[in-house]
Backbone as a printed PyTorch tensor [residue, N CA C, xyz], in Angstrom:
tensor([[[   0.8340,   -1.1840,    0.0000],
         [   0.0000,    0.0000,    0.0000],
         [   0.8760,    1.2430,    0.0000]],

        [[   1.7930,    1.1410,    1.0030],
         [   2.7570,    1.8800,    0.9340],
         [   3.6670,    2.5520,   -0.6270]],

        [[   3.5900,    1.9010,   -1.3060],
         [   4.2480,    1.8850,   -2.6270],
         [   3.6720,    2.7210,   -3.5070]],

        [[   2.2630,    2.5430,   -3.1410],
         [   1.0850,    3.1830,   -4.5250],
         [   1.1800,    4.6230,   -3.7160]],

        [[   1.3250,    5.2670,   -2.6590],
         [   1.0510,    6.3710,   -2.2280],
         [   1.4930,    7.1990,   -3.3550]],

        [[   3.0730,    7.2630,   -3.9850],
         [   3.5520,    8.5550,   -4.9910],
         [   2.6240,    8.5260,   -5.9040]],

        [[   1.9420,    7.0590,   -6.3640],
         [   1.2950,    6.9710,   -8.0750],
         [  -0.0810,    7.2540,   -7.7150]],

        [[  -0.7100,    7.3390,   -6.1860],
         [  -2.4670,    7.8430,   -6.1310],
         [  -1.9090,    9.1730,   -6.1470]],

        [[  -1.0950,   10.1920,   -5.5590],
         [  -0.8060,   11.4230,   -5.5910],
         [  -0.7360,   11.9000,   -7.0560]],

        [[   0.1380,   11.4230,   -7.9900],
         [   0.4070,   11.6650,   -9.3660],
         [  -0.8150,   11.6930,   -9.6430]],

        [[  -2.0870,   10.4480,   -9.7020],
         [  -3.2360,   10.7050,  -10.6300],
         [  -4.0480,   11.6960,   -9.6790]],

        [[  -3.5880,   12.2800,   -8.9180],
         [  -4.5830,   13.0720,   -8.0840],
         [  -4.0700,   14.4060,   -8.9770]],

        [[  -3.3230,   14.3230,   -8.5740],
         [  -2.9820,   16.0150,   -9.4720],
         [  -3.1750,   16.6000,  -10.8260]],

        [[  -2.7940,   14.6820,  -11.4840],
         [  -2.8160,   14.8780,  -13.1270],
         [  -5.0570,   15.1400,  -13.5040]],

        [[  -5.0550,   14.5800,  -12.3050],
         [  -6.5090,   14.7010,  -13.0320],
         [  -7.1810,   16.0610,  -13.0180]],

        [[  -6.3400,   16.5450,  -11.4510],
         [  -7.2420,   17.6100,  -11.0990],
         [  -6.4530,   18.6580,  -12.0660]],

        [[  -5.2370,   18.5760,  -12.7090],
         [  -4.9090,   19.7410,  -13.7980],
         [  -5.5700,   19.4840,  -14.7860]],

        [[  -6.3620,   17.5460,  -15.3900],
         [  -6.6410,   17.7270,  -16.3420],
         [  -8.1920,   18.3920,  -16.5210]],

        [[  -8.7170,   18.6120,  -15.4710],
         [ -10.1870,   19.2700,  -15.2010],
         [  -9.5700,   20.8930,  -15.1380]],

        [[  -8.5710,   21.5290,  -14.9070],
         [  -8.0970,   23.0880,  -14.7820],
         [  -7.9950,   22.7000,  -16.6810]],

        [[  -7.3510,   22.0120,  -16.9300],
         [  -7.0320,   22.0890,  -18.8070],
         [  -8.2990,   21.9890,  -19.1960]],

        [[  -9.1360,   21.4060,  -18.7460],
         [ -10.3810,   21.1700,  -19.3830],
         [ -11.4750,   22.8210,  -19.0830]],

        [[ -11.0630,   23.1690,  -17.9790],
         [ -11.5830,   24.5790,  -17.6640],
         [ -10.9330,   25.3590,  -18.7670]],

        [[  -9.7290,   25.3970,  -18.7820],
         [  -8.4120,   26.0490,  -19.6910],
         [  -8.9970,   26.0040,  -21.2610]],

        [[  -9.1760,   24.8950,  -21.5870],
         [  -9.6430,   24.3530,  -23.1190],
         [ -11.2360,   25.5060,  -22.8860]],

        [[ -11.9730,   25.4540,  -22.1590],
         [ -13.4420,   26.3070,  -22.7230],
         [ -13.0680,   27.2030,  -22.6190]],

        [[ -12.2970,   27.9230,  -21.6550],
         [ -11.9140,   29.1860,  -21.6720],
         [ -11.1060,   29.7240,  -23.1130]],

        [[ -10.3640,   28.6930,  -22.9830],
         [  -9.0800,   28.8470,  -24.9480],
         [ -10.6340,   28.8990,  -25.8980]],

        [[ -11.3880,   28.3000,  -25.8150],
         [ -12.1550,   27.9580,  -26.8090],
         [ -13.3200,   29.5310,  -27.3380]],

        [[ -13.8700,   29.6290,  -25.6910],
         [ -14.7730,   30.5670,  -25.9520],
         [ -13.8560,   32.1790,  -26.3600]],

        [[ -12.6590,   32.3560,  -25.5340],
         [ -11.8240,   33.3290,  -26.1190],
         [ -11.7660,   33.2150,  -27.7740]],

        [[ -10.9910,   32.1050,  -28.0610],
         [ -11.1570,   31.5380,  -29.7650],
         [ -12.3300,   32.5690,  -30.1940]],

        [[ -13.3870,   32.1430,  -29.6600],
         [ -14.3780,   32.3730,  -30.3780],
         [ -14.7530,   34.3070,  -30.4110]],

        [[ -14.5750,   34.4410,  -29.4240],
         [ -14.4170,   35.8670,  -28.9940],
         [ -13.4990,   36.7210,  -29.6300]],

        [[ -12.3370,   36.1710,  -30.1840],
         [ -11.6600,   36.9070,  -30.8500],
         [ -11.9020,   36.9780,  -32.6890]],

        [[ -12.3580,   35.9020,  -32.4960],
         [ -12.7700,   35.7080,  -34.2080],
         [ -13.6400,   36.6390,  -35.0880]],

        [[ -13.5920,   36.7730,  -36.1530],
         [ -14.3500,   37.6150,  -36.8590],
         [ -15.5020,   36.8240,  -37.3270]],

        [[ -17.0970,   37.7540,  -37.4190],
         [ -18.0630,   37.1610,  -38.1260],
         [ -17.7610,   37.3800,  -39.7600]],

        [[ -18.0370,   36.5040,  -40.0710],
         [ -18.6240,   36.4530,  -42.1090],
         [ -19.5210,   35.7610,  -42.3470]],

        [[ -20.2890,   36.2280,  -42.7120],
         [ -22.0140,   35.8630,  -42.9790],
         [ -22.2950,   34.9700,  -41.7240]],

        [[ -23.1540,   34.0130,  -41.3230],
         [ -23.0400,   33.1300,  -39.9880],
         [ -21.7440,   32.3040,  -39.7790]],

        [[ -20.7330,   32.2460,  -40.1050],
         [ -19.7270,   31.5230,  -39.9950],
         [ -18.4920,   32.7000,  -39.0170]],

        [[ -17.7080,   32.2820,  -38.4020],
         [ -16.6430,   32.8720,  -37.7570],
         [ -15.2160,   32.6330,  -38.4060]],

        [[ -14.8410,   33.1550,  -38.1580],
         [ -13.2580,   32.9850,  -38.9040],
         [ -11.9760,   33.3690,  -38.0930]],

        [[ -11.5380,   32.0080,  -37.9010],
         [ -10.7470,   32.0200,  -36.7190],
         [  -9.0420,   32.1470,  -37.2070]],

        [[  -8.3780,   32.9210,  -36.7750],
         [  -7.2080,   33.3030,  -36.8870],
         [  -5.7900,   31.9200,  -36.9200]],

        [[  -5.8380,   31.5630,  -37.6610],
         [  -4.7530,   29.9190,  -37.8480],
         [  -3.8630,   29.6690,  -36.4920]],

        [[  -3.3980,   30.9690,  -36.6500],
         [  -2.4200,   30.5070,  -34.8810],
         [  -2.7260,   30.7280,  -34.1870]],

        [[  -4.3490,   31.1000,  -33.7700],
         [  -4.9260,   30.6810,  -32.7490],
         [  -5.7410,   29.4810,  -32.4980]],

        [[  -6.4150,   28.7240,  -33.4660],
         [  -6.7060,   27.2360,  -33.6970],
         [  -5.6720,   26.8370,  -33.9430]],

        [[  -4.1840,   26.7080,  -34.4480],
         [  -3.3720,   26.0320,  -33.8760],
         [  -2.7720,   25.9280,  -32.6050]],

        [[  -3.1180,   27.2810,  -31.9520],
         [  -2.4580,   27.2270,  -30.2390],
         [  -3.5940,   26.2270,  -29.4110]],

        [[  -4.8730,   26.8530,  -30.3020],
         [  -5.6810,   25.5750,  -29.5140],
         [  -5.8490,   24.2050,  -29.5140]],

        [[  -5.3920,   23.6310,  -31.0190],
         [  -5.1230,   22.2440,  -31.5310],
         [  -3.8490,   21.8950,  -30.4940]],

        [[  -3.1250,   22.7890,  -30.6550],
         [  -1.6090,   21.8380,  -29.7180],
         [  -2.6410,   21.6330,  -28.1470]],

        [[  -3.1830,   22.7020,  -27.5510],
         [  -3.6980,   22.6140,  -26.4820],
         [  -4.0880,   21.4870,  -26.1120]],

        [[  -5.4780,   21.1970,  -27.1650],
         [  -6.3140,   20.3530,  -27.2340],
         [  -5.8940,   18.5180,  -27.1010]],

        [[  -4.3880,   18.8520,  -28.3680],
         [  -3.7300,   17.6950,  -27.8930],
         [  -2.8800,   16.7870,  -26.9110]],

        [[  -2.7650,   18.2690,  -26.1580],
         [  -1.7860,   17.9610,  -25.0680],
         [  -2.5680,   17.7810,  -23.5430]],

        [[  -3.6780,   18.1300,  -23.8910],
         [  -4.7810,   17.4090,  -22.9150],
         [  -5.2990,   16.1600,  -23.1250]],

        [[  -5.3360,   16.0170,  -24.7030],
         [  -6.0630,   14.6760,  -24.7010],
         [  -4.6020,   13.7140,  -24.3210]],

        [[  -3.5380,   14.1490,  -24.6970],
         [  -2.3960,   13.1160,  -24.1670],
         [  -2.0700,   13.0980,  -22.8030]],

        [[  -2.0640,   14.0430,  -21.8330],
         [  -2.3270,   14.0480,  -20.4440],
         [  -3.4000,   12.9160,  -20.1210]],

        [[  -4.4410,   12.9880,  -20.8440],
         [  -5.4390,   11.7660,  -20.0070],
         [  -5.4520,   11.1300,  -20.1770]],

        [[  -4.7630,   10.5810,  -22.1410],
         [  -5.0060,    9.2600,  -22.0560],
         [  -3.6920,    8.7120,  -21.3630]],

        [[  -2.9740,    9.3460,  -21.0750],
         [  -1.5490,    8.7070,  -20.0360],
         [  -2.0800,    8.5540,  -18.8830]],

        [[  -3.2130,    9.6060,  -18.1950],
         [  -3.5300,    9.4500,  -16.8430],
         [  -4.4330,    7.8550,  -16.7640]],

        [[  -5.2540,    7.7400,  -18.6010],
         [  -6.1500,    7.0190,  -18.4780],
         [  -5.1790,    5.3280,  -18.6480]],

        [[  -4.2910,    5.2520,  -19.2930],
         [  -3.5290,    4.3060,  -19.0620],
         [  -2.8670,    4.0320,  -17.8970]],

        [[  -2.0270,    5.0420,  -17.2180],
         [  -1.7940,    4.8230,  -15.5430],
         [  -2.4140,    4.5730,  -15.1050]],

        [[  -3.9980,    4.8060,  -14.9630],
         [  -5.0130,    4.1850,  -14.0130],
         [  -5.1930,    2.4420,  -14.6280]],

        [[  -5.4810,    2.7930,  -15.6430],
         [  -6.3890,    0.8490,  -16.4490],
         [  -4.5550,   -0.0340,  -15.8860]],

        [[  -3.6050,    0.6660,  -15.4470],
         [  -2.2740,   -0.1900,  -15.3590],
         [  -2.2240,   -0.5480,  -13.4910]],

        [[  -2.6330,    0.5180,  -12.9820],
         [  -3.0870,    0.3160,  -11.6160],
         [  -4.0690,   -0.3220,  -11.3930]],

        [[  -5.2330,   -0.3100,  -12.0950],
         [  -5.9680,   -1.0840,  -11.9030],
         [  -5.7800,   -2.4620,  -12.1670]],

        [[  -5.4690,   -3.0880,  -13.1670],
         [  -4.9580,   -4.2450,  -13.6170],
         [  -4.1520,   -4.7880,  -12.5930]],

        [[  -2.9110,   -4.1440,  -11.9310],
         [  -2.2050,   -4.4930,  -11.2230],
         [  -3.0620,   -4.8110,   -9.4910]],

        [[  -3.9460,   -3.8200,   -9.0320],
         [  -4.9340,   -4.1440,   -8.3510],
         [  -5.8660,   -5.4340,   -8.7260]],

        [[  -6.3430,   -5.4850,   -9.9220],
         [  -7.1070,   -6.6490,   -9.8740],
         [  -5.9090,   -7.9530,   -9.7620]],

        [[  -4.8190,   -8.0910,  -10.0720],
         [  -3.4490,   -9.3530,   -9.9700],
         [  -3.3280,   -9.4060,   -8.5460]],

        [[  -3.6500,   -8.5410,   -7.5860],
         [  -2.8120,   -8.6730,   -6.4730],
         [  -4.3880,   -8.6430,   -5.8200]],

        [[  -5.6450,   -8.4850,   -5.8040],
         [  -6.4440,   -9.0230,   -5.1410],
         [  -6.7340,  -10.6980,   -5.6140]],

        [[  -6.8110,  -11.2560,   -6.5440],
         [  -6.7140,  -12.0850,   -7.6240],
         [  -5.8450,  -13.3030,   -6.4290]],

        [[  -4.4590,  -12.6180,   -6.0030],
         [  -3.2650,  -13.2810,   -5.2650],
         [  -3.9140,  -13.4180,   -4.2500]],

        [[  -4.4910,  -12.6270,   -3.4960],
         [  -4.6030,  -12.3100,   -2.1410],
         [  -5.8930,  -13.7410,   -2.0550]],

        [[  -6.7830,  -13.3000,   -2.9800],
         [  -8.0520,  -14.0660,   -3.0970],
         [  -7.5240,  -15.7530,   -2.6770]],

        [[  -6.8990,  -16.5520,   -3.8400],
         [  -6.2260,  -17.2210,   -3.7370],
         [  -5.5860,  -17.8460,   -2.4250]],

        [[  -4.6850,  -17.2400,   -2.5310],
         [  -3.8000,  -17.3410,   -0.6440],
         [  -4.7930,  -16.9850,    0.1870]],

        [[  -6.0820,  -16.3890,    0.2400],
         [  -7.3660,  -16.6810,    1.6460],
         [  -7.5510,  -18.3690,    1.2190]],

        [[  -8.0430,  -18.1760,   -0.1360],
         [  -8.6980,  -19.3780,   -0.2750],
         [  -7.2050,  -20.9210,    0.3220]],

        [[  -6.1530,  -20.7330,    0.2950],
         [  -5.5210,  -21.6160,    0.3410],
         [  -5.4050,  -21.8360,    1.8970]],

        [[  -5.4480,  -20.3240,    2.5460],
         [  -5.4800,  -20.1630,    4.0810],
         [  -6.6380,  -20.6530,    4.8740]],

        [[  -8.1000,  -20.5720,    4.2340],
         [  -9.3770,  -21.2500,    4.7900],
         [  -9.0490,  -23.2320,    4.4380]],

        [[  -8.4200,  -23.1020,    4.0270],
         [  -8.3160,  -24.4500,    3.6060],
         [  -7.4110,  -25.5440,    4.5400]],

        [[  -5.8700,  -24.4830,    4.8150],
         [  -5.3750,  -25.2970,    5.8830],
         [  -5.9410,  -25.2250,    7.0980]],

        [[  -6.6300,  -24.2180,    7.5610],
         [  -7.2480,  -23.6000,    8.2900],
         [  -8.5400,  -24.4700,    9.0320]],

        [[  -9.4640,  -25.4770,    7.5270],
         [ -10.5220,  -26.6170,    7.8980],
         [  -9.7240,  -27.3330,    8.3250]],

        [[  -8.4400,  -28.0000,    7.6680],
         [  -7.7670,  -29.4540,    8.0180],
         [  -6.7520,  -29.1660,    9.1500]],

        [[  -6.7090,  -27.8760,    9.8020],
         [  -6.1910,  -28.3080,   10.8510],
         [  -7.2080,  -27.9490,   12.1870]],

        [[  -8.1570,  -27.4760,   11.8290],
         [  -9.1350,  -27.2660,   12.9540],
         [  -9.6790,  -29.1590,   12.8400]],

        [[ -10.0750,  -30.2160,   11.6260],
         [ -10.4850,  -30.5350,   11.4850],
         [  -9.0090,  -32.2490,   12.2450]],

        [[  -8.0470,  -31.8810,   11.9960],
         [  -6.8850,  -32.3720,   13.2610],
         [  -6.6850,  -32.2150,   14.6260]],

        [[  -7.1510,  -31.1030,   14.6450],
         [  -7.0830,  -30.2920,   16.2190],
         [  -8.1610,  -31.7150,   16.9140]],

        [[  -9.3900,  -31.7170,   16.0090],
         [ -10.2580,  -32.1180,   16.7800],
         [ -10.4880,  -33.3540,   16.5410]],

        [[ -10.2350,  -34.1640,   16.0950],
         [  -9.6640,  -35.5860,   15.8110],
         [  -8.3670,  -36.3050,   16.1050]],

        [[  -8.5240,  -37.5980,   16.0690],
         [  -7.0320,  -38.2260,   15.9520],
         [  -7.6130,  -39.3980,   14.8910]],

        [[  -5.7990,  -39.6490,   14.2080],
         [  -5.6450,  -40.5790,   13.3040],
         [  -5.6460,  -42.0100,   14.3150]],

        [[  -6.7960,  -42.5190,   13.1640],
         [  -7.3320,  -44.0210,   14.1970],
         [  -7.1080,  -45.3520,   12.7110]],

        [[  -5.7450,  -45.6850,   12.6430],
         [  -5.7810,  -46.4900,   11.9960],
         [  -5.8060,  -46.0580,   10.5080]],

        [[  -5.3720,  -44.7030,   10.0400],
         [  -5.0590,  -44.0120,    8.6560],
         [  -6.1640,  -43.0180,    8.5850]],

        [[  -7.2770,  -43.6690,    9.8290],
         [  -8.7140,  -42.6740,    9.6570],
         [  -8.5880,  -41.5620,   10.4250]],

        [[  -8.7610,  -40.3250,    9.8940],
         [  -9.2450,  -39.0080,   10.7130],
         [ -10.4390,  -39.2760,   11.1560]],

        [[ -10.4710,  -39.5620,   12.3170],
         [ -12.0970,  -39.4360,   13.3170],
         [ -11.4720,  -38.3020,   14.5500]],

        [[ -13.1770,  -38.2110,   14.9160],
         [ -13.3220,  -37.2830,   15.9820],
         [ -12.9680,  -37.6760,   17.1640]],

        [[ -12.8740,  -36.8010,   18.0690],
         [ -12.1150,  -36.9510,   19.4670],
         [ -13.0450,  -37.9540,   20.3140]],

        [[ -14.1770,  -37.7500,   19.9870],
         [ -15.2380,  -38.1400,   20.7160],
         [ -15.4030,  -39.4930,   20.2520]],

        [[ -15.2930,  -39.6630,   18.7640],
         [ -15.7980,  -41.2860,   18.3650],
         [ -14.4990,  -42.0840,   18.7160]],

        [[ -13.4440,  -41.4350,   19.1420],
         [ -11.8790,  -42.2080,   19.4170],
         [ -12.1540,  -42.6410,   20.6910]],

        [[ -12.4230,  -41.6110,   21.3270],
         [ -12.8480,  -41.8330,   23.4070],
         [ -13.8990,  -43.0670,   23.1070]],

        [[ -14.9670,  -42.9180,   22.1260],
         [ -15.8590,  -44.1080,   22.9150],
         [ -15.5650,  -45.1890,   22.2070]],

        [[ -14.7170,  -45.1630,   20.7170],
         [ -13.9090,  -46.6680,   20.7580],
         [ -12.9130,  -47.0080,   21.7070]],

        [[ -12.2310,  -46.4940,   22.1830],
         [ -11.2350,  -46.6140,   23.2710],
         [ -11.9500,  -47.1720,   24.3690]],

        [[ -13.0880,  -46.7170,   24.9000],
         [ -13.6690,  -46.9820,   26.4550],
         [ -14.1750,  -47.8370,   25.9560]],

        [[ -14.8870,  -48.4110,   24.5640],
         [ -15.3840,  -49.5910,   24.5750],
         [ -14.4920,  -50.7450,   24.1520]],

        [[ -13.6310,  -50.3950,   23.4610],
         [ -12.5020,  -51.1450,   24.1140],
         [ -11.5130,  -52.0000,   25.0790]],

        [[ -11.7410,  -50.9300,   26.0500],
         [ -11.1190,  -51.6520,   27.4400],
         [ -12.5030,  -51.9130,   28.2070]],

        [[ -13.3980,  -51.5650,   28.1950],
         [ -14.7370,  -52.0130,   28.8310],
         [ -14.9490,  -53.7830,   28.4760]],

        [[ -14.9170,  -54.1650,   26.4990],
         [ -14.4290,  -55.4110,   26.5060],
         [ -13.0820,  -55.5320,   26.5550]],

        [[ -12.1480,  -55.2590,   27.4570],
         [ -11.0510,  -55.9890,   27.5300],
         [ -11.2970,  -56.6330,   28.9020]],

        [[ -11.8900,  -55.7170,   29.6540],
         [ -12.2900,  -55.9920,   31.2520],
         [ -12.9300,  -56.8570,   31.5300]],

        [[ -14.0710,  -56.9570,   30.7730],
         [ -15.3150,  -57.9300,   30.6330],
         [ -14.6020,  -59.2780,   30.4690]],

        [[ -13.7200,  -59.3000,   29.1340],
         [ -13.1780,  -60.4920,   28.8620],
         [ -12.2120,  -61.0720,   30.0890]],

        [[ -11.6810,  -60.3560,   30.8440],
         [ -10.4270,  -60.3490,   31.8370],
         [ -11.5560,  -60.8520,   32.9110]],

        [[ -12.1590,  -60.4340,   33.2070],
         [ -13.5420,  -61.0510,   34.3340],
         [ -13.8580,  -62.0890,   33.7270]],

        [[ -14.5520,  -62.8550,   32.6140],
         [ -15.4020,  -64.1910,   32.4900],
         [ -14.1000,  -65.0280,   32.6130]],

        [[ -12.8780,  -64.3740,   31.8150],
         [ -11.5970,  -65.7950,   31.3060],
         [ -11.2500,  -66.3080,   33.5800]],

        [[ -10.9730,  -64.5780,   34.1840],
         [ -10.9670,  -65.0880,   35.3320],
         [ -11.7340,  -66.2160,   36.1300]],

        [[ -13.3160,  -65.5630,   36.0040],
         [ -14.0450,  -66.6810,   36.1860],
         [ -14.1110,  -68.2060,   36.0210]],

        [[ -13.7250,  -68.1090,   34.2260],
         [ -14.0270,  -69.6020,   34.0430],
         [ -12.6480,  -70.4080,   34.4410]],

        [[ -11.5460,  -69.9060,   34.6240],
         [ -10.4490,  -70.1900,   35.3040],
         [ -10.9950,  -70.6130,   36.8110]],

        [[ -11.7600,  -69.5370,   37.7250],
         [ -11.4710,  -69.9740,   38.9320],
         [ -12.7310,  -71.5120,   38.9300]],

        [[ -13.9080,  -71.1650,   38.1510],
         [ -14.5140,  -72.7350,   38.1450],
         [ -13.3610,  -73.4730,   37.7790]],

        [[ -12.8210,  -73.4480,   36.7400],
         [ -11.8890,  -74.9790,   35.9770],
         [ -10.5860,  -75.2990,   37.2300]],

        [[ -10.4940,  -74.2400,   38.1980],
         [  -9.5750,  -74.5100,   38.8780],
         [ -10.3610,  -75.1440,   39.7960]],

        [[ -11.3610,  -74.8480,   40.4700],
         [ -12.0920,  -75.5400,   41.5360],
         [ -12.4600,  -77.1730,   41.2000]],

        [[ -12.9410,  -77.1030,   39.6950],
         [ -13.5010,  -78.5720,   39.2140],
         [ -12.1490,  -79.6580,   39.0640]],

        [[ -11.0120,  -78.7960,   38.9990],
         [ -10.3260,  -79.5130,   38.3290],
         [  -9.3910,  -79.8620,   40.1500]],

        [[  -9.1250,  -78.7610,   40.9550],
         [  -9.1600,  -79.5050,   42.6160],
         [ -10.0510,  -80.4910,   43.3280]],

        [[ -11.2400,  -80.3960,   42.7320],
         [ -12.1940,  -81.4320,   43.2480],
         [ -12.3950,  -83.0190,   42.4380]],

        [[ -11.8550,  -82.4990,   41.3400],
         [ -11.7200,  -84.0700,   40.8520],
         [ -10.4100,  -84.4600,   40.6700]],

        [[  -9.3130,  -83.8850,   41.0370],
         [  -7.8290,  -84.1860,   41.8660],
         [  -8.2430,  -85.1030,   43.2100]],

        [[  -8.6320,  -84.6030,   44.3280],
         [  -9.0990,  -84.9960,   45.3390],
         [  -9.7490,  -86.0750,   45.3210]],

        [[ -10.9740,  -86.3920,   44.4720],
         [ -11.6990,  -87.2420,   44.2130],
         [ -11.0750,  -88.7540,   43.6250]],

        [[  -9.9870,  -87.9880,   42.5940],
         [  -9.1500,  -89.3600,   42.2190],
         [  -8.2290,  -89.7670,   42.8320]],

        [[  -7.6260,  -88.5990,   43.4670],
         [  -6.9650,  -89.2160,   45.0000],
         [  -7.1050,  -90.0800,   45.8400]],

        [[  -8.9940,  -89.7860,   46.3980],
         [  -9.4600,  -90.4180,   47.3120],
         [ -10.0140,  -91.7510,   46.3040]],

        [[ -10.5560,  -91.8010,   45.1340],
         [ -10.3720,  -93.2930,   44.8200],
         [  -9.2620,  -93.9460,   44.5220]],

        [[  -7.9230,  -93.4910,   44.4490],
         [  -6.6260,  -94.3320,   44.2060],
         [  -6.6530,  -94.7930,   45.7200]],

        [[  -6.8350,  -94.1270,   46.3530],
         [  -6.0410,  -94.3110,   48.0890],
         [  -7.4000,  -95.8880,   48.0440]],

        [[  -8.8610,  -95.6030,   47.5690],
         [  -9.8470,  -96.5320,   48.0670],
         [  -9.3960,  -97.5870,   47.0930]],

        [[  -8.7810,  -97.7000,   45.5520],
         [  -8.2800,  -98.4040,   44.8180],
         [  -6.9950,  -99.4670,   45.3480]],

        [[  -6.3810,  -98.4210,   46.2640],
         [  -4.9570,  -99.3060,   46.7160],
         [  -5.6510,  -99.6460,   48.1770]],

        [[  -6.4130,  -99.4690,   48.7670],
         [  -7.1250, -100.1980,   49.8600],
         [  -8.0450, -101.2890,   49.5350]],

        [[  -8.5220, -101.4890,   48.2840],
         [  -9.1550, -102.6510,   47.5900],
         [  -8.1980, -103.7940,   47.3380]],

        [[  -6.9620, -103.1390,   46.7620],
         [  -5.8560, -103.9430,   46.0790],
         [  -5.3320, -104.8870,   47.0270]],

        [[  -5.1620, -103.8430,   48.0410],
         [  -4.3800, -104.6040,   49.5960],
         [  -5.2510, -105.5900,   50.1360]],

        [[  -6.8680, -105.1680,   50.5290],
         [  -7.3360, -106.6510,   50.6000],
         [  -7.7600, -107.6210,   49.8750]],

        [[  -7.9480, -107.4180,   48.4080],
         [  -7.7750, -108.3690,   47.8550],
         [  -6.7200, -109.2820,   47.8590]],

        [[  -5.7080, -108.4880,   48.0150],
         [  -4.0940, -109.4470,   47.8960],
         [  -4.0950, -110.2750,   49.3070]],

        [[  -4.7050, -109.8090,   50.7600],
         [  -4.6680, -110.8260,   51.5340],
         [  -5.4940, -111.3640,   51.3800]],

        [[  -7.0220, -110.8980,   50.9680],
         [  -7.9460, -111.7240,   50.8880],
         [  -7.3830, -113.6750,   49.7950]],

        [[  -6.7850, -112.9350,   48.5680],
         [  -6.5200, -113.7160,   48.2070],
         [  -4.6740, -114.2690,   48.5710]],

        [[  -4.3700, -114.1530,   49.1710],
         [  -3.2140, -114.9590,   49.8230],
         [  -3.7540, -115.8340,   50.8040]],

        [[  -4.9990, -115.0610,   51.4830],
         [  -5.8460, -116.1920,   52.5490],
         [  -6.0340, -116.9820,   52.0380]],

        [[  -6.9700, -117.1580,   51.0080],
         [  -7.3850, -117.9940,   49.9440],
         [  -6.5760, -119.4000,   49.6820]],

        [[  -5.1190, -118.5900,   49.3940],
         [  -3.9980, -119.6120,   48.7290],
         [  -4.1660, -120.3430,   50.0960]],

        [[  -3.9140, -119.5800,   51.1310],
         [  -2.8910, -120.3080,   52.0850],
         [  -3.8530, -121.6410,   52.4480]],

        [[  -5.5290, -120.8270,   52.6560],
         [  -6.3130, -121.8990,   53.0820],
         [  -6.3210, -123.5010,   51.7920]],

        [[  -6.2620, -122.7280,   50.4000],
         [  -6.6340, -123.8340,   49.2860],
         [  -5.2000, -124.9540,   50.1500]],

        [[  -3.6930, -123.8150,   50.1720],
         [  -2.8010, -124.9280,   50.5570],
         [  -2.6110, -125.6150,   51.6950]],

        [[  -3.0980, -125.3830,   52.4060],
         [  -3.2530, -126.0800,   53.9630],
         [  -4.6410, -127.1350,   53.5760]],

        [[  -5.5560, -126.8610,   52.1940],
         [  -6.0520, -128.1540,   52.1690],
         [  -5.7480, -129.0210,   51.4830]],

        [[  -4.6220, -128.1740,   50.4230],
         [  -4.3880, -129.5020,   49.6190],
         [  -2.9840, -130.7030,   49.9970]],

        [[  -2.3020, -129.5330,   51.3880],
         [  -1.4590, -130.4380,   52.4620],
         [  -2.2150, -131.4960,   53.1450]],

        [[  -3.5640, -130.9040,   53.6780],
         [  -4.3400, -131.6760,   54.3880],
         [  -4.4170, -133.3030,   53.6640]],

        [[  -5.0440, -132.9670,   52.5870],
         [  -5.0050, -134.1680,   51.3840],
         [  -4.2140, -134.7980,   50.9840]],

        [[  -3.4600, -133.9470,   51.6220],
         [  -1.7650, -135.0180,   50.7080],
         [  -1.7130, -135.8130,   51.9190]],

        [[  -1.9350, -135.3390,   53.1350],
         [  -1.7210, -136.0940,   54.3790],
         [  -2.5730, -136.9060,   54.3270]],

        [[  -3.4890, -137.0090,   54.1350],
         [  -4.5480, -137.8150,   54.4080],
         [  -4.5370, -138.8050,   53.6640]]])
């Protein structure tokens, strides 16, 4: 902005002399006319004074159309640099969504989700991790109980197994001893 200050001053002045030239030009003109002689309805104007006014005339119309090209060149250059500006907002609203739109999310597996749908996969998450950590406990402490009680159980039938074994074995050593004390008997007899 700073830059354009000398070139808005320049068209400030050039314009406002070219409105004094343009005052200047009716004034040159109606003088023109004022000095001229009548012949029949026609005037007759003195050559080097329509030529002082032709140079005039031209050196106003070249004043403006320079003023009028300095401006259409400022302007142009104004429309490039709003044009830029436009642009770079638009590029600035843009990082501007994707990082408000980061701020408030986290990457869940390549996915941008929200803070909120992360928290309640997360809590439902460890809610079943807990759950699972409670039944596996559970069915552990049954399989541990079933599996102490039928330890015990086969315990107590080995111990009743080797207390069967033992009297069978005297039962049947009785057996022998009696079959052999009768079949001594018999031999004696």
């Amino acid at each position: 902005m700073i830059k354009n200050i000398p070139f808005i001053v320049l068209l400030v002045i050039s314009v406002f002399s070219s409105i004094a030239q343009e005052n200047d030009l009716e004034n040159q003109f109606d003088e023109v006319l004022k000095k001229s002689n009548n012949y029949q309805e026609y005037k007759v104007i003195k050559k080097v004074e329509i030529n002082a006014l032709k140079k005039n005339v031209l050196d106003t119309v070249a004043v403006l159309e320079q003023s009028i090209a300095s401006s259409s060149i400022e302007i142009e250059e104004q429309k490039n640099t709003i044009s830029s500006l436009n642009t770079e907002l638009e590029t600035t609203k843009n990082e501007l969504t994707d990082s408000k739109k980061k701020e408030t999310g986290i990457e869940l597996l390549g996915i941008l989700t929200n803070k909120s749908t992360y928290n309640a996969i997360a809590i439902s998450l460890i809610g079943i991790l807990i759950f699972t950590i409670f039944v596996l406990f559970y069915k552990f402490k049954n399989s541990n109980s079933v599996t102490k009680s039928t330890l015990t159980k086969i315990s107590e039938t080995e111990e009743e197994l080797d207390t069967f074994r033992q009297k069978s074995i005297e039962r049947e050593q009785q057996i022998r001893r009696k079959l052999q004390d009768e079949i001594n008997k018999n031999k004696d007899s």
